[in-house]
Z-matrix of the N, CA and C atoms (Angstrom, degrees):
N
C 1 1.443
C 2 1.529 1 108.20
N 3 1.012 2 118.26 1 133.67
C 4 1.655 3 132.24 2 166.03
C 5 1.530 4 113.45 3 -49.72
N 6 1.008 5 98.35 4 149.50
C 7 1.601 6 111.46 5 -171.66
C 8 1.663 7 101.61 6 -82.43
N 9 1.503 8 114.25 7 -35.22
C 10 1.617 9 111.33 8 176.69
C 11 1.698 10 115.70 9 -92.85
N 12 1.496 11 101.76 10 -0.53
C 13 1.768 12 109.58 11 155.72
C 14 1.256 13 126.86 12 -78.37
N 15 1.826 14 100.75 13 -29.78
C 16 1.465 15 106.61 14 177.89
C 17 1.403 16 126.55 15 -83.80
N 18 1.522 17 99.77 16 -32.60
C 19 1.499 18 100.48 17 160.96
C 20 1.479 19 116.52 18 -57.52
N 21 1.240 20 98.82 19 -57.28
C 22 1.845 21 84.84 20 -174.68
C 23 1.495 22 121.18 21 -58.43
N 24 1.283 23 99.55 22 -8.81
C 25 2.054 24 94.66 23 -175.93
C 26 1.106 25 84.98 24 -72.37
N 27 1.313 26 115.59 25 -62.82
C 28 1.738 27 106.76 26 -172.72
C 29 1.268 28 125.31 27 -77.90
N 30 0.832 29 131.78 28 50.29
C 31 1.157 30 127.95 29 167.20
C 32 1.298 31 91.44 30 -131.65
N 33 1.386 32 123.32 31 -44.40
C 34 1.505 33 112.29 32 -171.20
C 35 2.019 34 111.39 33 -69.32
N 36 1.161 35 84.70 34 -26.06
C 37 1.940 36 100.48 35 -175.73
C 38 1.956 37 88.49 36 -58.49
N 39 1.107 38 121.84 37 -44.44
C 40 1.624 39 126.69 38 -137.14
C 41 2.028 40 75.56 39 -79.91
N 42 1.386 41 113.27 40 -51.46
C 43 1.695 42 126.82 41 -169.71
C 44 1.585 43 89.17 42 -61.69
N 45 0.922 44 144.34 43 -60.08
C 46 1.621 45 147.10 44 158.44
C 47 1.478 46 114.40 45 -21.45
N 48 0.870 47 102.32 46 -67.45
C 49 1.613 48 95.46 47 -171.35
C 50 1.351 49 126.39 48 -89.53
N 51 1.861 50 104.81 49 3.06
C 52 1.865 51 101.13 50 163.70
C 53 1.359 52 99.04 51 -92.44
N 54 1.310 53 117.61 52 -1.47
C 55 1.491 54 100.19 53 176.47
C 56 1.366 55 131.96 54 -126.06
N 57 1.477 56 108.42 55 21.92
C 58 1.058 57 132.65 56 -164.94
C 59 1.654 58 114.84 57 -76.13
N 60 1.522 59 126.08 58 -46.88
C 61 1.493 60 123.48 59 135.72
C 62 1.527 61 129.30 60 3.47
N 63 1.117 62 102.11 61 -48.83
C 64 1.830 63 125.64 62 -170.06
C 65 0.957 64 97.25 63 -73.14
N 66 1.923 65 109.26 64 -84.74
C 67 1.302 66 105.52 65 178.15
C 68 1.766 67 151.48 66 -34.87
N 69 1.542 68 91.66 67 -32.98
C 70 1.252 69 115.43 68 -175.72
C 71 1.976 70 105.05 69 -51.30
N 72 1.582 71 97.77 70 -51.05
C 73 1.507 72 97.07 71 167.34
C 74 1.414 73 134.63 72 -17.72
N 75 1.376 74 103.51 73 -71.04
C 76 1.564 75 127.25 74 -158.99
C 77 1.613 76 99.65 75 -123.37
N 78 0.689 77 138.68 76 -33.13
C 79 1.761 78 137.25 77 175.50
C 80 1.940 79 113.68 78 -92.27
N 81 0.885 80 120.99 79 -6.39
C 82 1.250 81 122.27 80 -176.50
C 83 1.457 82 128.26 81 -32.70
N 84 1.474 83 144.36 82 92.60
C 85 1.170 84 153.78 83 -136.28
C 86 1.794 85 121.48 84 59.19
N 87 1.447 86 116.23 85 18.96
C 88 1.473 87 110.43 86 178.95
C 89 1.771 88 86.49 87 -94.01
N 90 1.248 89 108.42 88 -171.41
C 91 1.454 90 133.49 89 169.70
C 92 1.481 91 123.05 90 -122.84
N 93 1.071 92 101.12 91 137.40
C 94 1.689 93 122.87 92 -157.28
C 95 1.758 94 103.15 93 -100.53
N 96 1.613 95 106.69 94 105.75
C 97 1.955 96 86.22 95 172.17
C 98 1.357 97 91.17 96 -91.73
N 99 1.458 98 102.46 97 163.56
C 100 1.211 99 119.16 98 166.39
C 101 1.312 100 132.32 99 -142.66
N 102 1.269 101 142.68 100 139.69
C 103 1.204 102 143.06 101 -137.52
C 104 1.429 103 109.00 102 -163.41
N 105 1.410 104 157.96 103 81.47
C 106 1.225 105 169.22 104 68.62
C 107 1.655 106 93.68 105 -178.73
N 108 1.081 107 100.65 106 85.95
C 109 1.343 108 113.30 107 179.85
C 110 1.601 109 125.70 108 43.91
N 111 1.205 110 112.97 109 36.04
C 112 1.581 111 134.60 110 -164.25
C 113 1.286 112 104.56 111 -148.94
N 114 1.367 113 98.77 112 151.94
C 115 1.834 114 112.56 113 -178.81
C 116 1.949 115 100.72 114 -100.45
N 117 1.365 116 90.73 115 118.35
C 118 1.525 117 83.41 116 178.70
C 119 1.501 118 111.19 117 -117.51
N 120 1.443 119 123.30 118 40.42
C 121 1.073 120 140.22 119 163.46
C 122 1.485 121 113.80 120 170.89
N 123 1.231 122 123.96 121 -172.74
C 124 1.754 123 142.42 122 -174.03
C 125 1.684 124 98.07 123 -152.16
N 126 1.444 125 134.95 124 122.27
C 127 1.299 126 135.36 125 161.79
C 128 1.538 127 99.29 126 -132.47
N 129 1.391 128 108.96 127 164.68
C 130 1.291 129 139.24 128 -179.31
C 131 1.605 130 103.17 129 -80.77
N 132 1.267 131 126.00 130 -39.62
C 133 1.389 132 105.89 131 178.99
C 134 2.053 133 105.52 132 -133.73
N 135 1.359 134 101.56 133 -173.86
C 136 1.579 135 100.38 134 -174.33
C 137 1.228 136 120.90 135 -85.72
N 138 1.959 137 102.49 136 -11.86
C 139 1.625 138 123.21 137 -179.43
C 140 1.378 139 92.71 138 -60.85
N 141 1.567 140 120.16 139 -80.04
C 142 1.520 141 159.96 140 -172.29
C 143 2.043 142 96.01 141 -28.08
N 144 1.313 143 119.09 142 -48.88
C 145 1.139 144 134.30 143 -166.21
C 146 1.672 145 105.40 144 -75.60
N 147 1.478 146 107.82 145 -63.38
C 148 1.516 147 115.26 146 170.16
C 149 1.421 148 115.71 147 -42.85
N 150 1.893 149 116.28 148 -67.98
C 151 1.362 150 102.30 149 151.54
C 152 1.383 151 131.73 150 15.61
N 153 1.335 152 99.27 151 -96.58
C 154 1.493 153 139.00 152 -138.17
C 155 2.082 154 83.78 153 -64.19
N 156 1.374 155 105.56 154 -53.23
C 157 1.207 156 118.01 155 -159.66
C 158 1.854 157 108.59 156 -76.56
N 159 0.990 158 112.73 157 -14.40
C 160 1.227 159 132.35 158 -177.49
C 161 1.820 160 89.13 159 -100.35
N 162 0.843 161 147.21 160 -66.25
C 163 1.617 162 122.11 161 157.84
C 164 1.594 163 127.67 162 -51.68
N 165 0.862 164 111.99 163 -15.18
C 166 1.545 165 91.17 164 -178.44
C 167 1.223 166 110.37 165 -128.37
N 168 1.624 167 111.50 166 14.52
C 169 1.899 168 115.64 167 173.47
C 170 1.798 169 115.10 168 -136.06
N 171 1.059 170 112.48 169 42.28
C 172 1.710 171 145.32 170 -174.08
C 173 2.064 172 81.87 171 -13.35
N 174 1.293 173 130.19 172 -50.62
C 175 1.337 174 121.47 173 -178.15
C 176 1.472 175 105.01 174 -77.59
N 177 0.893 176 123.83 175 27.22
C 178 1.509 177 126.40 176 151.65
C 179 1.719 178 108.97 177 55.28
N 180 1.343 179 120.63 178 15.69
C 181 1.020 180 131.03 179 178.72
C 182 1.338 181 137.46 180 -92.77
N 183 1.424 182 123.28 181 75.97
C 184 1.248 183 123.04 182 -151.52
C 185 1.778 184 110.44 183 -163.94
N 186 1.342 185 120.81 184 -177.18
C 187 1.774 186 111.44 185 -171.34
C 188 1.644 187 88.51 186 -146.71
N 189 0.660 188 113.70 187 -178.39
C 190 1.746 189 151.71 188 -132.75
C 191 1.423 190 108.75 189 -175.90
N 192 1.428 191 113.40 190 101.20
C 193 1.793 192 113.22 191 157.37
C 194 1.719 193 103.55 192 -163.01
N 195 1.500 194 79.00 193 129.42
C 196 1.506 195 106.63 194 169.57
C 197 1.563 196 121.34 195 -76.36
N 198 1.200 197 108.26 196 141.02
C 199 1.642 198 135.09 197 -141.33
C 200 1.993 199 86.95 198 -111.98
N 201 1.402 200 100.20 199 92.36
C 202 1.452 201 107.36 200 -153.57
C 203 1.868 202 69.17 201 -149.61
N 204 1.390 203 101.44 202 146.17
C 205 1.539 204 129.89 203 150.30
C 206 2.024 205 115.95 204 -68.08
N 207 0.920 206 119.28 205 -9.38
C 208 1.609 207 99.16 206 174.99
C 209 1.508 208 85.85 207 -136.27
N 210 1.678 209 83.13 208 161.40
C 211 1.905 210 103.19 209 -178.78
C 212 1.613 211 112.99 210 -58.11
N 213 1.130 212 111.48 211 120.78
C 214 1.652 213 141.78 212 161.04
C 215 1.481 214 112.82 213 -59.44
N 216 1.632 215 119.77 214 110.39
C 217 1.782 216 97.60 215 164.16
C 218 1.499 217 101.34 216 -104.74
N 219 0.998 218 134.50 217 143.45
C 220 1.446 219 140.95 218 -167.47
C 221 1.201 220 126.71 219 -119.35
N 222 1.731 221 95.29 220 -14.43
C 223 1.746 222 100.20 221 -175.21
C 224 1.372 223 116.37 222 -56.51
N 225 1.599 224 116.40 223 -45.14
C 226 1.783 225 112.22 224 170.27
C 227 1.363 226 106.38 225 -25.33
N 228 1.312 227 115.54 226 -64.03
C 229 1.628 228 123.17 227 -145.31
C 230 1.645 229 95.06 228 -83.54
N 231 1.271 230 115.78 229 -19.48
C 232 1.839 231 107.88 230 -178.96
C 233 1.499 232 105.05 231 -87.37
N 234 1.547 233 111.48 232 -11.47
C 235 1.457 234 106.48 233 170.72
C 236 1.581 235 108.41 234 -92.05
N 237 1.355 236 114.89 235 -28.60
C 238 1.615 237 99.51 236 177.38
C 239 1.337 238 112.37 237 -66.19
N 240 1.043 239 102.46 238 -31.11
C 241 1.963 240 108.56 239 -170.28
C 242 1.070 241 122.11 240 -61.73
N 243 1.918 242 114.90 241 -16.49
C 244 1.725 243 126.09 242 -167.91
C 245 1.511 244 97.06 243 -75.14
């Protein structure tokens, strides 16, 4: 994994989880892309989300996390996705 992929996972994970409270409300089990510390969409599944992010971020640089009440590890799925 790239060193400017890894920052952005985390960084976007770190923007994720102060605001995750919120979401929990009204998004509860959709998936969150994320892209420089911003939500640049809401989908129903992780297919639908990848998608989305794979059109509208051509450098392939971006995270995926689902808007779930218990801790998420994601790295599997950020390594299948490279």
């Amino acid at each position: 994994m790239t060193t400017e992929r890894q920052i952005e996972i985390d960084n976007n994970f770190d923007f994720f989880q102060r605001r995750l409270s919120t979401l929990l409300k009204d998004h509860h089990g959709e998936f969150a892309l994320l892209k420089n510390k911003r939500i640049a969409g809401l989908y129903p599944g992780p297919g639908e989300a990848y998608r989305a992010g794979l059109a509208l971020f051509p450098d392939e640089i971006f995270s995926i996390q689902e808007i779930e009440d218990r801790p998420a590890e994601m790295g599997l799925i950020s390594f299948a996705l490279d």
